[in-house]
N, C-alpha and C positions, 0 to 999 in steps of 0.2 A: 381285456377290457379297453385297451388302446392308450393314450396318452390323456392327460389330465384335459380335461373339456374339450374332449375329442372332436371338438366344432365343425361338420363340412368337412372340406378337403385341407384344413391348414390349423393342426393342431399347437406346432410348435411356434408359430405368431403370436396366437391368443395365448399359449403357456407365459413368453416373454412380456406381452404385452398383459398380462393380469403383476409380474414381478415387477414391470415396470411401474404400474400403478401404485403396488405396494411402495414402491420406493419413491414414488411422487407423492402421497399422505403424506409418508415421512416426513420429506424434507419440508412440505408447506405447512405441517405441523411445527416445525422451527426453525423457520426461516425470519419471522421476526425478531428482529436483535440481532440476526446472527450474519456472519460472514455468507451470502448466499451460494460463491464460489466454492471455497470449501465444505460447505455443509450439502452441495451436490457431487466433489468426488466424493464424500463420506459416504454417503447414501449410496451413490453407484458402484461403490466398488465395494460393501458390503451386500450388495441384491442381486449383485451379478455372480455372489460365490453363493447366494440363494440358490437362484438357478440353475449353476452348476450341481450341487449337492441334494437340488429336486430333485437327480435324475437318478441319484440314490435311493433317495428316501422316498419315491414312490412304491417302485416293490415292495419297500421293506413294510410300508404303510398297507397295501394290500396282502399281502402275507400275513401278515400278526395287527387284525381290524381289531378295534377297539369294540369290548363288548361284554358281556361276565365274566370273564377269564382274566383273573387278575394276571394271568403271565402276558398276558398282552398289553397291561398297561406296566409291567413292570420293566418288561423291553422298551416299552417309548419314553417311559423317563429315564431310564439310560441312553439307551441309543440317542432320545433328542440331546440328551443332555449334551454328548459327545458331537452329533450334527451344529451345535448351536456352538459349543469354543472354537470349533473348527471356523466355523464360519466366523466367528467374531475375531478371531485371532488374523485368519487370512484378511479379510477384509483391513484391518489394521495395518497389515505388512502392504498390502497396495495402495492404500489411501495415503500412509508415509511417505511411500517410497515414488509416488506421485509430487507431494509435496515437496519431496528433497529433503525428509526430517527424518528419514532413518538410522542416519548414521552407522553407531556401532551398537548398536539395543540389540540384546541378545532375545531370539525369539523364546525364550520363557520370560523373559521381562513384558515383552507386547503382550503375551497370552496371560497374564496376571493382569494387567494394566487393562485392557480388551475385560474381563472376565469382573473387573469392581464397574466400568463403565457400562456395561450392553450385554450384561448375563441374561439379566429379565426378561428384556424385549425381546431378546434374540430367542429365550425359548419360548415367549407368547408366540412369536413367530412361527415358531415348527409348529407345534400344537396347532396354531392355524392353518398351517399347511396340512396338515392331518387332515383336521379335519375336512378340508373343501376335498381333498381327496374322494373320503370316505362318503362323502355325503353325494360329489359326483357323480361315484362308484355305485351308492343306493339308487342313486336316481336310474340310472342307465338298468341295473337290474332290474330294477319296480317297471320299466318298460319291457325289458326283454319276458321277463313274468306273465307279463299284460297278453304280450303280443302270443305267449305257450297260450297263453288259456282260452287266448281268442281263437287261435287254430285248433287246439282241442274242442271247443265248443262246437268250430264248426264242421270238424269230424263227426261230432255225436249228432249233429243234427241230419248230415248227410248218410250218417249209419242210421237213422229214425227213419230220414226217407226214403230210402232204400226198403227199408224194412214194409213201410207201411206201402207202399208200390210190389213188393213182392205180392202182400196181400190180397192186393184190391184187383192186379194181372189176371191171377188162377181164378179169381170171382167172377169177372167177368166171363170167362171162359168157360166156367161149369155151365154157369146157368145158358150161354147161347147153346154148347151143345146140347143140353135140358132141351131147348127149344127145335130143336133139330130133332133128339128123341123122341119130342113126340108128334110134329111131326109125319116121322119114316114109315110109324105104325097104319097112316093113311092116304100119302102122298109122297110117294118115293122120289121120285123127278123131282118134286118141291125140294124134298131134302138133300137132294144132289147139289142143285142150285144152292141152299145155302152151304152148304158144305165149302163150295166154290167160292162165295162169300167170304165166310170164316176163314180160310189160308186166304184170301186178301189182306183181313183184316188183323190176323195173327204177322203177316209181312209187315203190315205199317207200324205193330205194336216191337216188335224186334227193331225196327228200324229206328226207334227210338234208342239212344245208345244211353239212356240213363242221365242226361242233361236236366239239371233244376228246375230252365224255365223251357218252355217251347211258346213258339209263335202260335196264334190262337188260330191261323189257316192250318197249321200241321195237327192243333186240337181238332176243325171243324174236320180236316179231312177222314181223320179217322170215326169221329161220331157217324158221319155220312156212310161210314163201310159197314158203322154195325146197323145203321138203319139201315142200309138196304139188307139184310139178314130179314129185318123185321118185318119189312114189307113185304118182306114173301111170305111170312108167314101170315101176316094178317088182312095180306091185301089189302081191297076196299076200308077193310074195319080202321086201319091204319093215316092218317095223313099227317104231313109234317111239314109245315113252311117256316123257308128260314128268311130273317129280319137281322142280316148285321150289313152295317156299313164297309166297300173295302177299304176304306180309311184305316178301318182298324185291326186289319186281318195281320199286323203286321206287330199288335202289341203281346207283352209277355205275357204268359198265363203257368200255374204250375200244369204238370201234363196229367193226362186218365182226370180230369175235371167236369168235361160235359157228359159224358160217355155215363156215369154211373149214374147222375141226375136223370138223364134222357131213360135210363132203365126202370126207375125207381116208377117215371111218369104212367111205363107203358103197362108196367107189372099194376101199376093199382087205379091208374085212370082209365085206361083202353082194354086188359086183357079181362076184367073180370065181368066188362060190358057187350053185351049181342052187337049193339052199335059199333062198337070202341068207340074214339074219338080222334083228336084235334091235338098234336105237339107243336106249339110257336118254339122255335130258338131265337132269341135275339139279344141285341149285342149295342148298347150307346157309351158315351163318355157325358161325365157331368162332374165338376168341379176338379177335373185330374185326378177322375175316377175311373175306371171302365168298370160299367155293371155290366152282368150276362144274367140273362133269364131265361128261364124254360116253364114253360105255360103247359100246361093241361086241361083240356075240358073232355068233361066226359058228363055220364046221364046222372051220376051219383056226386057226392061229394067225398070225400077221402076223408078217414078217419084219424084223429092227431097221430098216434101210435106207428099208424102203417105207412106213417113215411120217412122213420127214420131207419136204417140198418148199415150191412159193413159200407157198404160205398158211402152212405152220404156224413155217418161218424168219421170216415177214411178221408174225405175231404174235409172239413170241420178242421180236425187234426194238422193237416198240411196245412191249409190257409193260415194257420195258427205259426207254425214253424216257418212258413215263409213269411210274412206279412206282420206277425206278434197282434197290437191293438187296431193297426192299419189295415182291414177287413174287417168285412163282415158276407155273414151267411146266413138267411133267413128261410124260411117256408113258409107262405100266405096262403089262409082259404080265406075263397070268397065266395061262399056258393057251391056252384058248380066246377068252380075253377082253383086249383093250386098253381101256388107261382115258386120255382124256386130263387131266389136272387144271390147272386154272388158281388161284394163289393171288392174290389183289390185296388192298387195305386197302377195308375195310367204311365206305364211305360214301354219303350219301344223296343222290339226285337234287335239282339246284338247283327243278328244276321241282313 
């Protein structure tokens, strides 16, 4: 636990300097009326065998803390009691012998004489020391406590996202080779081509080493790999224009964010249409916010229901564990068009 108000780099100053104090009250507690001279070797040479007999009674104070266990209060009123004649006797033989009034007093005479004058005080004394001890000792605990629980928390959270990124990986991945299988059944070249895609696109998703946040350029780049998967398969049917500023290519986002939204667009706006349609991406800041949207138009409108599943719960989820009440995640129809909106705090890649 260290030394008593283990303060910064200079514990044994503030030790002295708190004895000193104590022994400053003291003396301007009766220093009216009284010799001021003497009533400060009294004090001093009584607070400086304080803080010698601190260095005792700190262990002994942490070893046997004051608590339900009566043996532990039954050792401080012994032990202080023995800490406090000790102290009150010595302090006496130096403040004497300061004075030049020692003489021939035999030291069981001082420690009688010590013991009708400054028994009291002397053990309110310990007992004070105790206590600041014990309560230091809490305090420093109730931190170190703080500080377990805050790295366990964010263990469990980094095990949650872990968890919930295992998931959302293999999803993305079934279903584009879904898109592949079918496909091979009538365009084989095609499906080579995406094939050739997908190891692009499984390269950039590895490459990602598991990082909290990624730069929203390393999010678009990989959205862009599994779109071009799509565009082969839906060609014409397919179009996607992107709308972010490079200002911002450069702020945090969590990672696998666009990627499952952009999916969700094509599965129910584009693939289920002869036409398909129309995917805007895009990207502003508004009040040290970054929103991202993703736009769909197609010839129908989307049904509430079919636009929620694992990707876009999978996001929900993390936005929630990264950000708490500071996001938000929306899905608007308006018509013909869903919009997804993601709100998160505007901040700047470490890199």
């Amino acid at each position: 636990m260290g030394k008593l108000l283990n303060l910064h780099q200079r514990p044994h100053l503030i030790y002295w300097g708190a004895w000193g104090l104590a022994g400053t009250y003291n003396f301007c507690r009766d220093v009216v009326g009284s010799d001021a001279y003497v009533l400060f070797i009294f004090n001093a040479a009584h607070f400086m065998v304080w803080g010698l007999l601190g260095y005792l009674i700190m262990p002994m104070a942490r070893r046997f803390p004051l608590g339900l266990k009566w043996q532990a209060w039954l050792f401080h009123l012994l032990f202080g009691a023995m800490m406090t004649q000790i102290d009150i006797t010595l302090g006496h033989v130096i403040y004497m012998w300061i004075r030049g009034t020692l003489g021939h007093k035999s030291f069981l005479d001082i420690a009688i004489g010590a013991y009708k004058n400054c028994f009291h005080l002397g053990l309110l004394t310990y007992w004070g020391f105790v206590g600041v001890i014990q309560a230091s000792d809490a305090q420093k605990l109730a931190k170190a406590r703080a500080v377990q629980i805050a790295e366990h928390q964010t263990l469990m959270v980094r095990a949650e996202l872990k968890n919930l990124k295992s998931q959302l990986q293999p999803h993305f991945l079934f279903n584009t080779l879904h898109s592949i299988s079918a496909v091979m059944h009538y365009d084989l070249a095609t499906a080579d081509r995406m094939l050739n895609r997908l190891s692009e696109l499984l390269r950039l998703s590895l490459k990602e080493k598991g990082g909290e946040l990624v730069s929203l350029r390393q999010e678009i780049a990989f959205s862009q790999a599994y779109l071009e998967i799509e565009k082969i398969r839906f060609e014409h049917r397919l179009e996607v224009n992107w709308a972010i500023p490079e200002a911002l290519y450069e702020t945090e986002i969590p990672p696998f964010i666009l990627q499952p939204i952009i999916e969700n667009a094509i599965k129910y706006g584009v693939a289920p249409h002869a036409a398909g349609g129309k995917i805007t991406i895009r990207a502003y800041s508004e009040n040290a916010q970054l929103l991202l949207e993703i736009e769909n138009q197609s010839s129908e409108s989307v049904g509430q229901k079919e636009g929620f599943g694992i990707g876009l719960n999978n996001i929900r989820e993390r936005l929630e564990i990264f950000y708490g009440l500071a996001q938000g995640f929306e899905l608007m129809r308006r018509g013909l068009e869903t919009v997804a909106r993601i709100q998160v705090p505007l901040r700047l890649s470490a890199s």
